[in-house]
N, C-alpha and C positions, 0 to 999 in steps of 0.2 A: 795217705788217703787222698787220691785226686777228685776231682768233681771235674763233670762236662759239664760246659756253656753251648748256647745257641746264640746266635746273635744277637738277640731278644737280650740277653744276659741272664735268661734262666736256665733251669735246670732241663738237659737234655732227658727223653723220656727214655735213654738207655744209662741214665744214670746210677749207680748201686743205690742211691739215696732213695729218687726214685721208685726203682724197682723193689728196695724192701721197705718201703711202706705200709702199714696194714691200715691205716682208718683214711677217710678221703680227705680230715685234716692232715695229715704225715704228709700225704702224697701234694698236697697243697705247699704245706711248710718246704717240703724239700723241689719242689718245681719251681717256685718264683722267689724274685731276691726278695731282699730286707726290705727295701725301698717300698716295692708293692705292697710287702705284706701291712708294713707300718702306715702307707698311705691307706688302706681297706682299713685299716681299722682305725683313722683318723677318722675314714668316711661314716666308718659305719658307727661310730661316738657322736659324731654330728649328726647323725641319723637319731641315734638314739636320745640324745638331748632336743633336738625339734620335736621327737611323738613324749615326751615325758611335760614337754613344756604345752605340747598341744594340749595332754591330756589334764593337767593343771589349769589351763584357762579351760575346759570343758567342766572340770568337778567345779571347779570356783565359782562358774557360774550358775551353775546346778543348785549348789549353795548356797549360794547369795539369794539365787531367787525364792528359796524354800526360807532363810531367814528373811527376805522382805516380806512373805507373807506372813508367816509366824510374829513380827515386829505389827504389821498391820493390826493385825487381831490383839496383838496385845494395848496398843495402843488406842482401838476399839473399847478394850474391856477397861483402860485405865480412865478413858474419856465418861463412860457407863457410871463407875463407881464415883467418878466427881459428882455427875448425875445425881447419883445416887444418896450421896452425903450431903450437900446441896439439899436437897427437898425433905429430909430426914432433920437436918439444921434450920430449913424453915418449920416443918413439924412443931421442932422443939421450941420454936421461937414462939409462934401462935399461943401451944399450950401454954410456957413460960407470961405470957402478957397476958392472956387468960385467969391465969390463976393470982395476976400479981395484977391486973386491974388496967394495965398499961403496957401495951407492945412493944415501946421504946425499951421499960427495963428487961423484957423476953429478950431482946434481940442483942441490949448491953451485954446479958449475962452468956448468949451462945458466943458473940464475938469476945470476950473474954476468955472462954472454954476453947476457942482456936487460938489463941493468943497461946495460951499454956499448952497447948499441943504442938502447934510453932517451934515454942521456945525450946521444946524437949527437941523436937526430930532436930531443929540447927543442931543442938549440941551435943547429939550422939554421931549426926554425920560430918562437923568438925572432929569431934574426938576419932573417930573408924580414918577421917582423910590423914590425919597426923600421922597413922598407923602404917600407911602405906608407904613403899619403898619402892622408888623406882627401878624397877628391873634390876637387882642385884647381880646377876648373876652375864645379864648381858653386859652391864656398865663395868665390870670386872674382865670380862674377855675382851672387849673393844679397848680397855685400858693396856691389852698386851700385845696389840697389830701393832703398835711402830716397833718392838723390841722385836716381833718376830720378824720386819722387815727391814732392820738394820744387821748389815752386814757384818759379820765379828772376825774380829783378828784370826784367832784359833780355828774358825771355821774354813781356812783357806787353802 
């Protein structure tokens, strides 16, 4: 089985390769060398890694901007509910001095009532922090990059 060259060092178009090609990849494949082929589709991987990285910085920031506002508003509604407990806590504090003769012990007894509320959320979100585990599953895989990047005897 011989092949024609052209100067070029591609396939001459009276080549049997060529000529029995049915799809306009064959006739591609069998017209230009290796070199070409492997250099296209160098290009066109680089091609394809700049629109995939383009389009990753377009979602990313599509995203970002949709959670900074959703963060806004949340951040709104948590700023509200301090508000909101706040003025609820002087409430109770008025009544409390109200009913006890003396404002001072209304206000001892709500600041006492944040104290014990305090004390619980520290030591439910100590106990939940302990809980947590730094990425297992990455700090596991990144423990096996130098093994995969040291070169072994038997593999040579």
């Amino acid at each position: 089985m011989s092949s024609e060259f052209n100067a070029t060092g591609r396939h001459s178009p009276e080549d049997p390769a060529v000529i029995a090609a049915d799809t306009p990849a064959e006739t591609r494949a069998a017209s230009q060398s290796v070199g070409d082929i492997v250099g296209d589709l160098m290009r066109d991987m680089s091609q394809l890694m700049r629109d995939e990285i383009a389009l990753a910085k377009a979602e990313g920031t599509q995203q970002a901007k949709r959670f900074g506002k959703g963060a806004g508003m949340l951040g709104g509604a948590g700023y509200a509910g301090h508000l909101l407990v706040l003025f609820l806590s002087l409430a109770l504090m008025f009544v409390l001095g109200d009913l006890l003769d003396h404002l001072g012990w209304g206000a001892l007894i709500v600041g006492v009532l944040w104290a014990i509320v305090a004390a619980i959320l520290y030591s439910m979100g100590r106990k939940a922090l302990k809980e947590v585990e730094p990425m297992p599953e990455t700090v596991d895989s990144v423990k096996h990059i130098p093994d995969a990047l040291h070169t072994k005897e038997e593999n040579r």
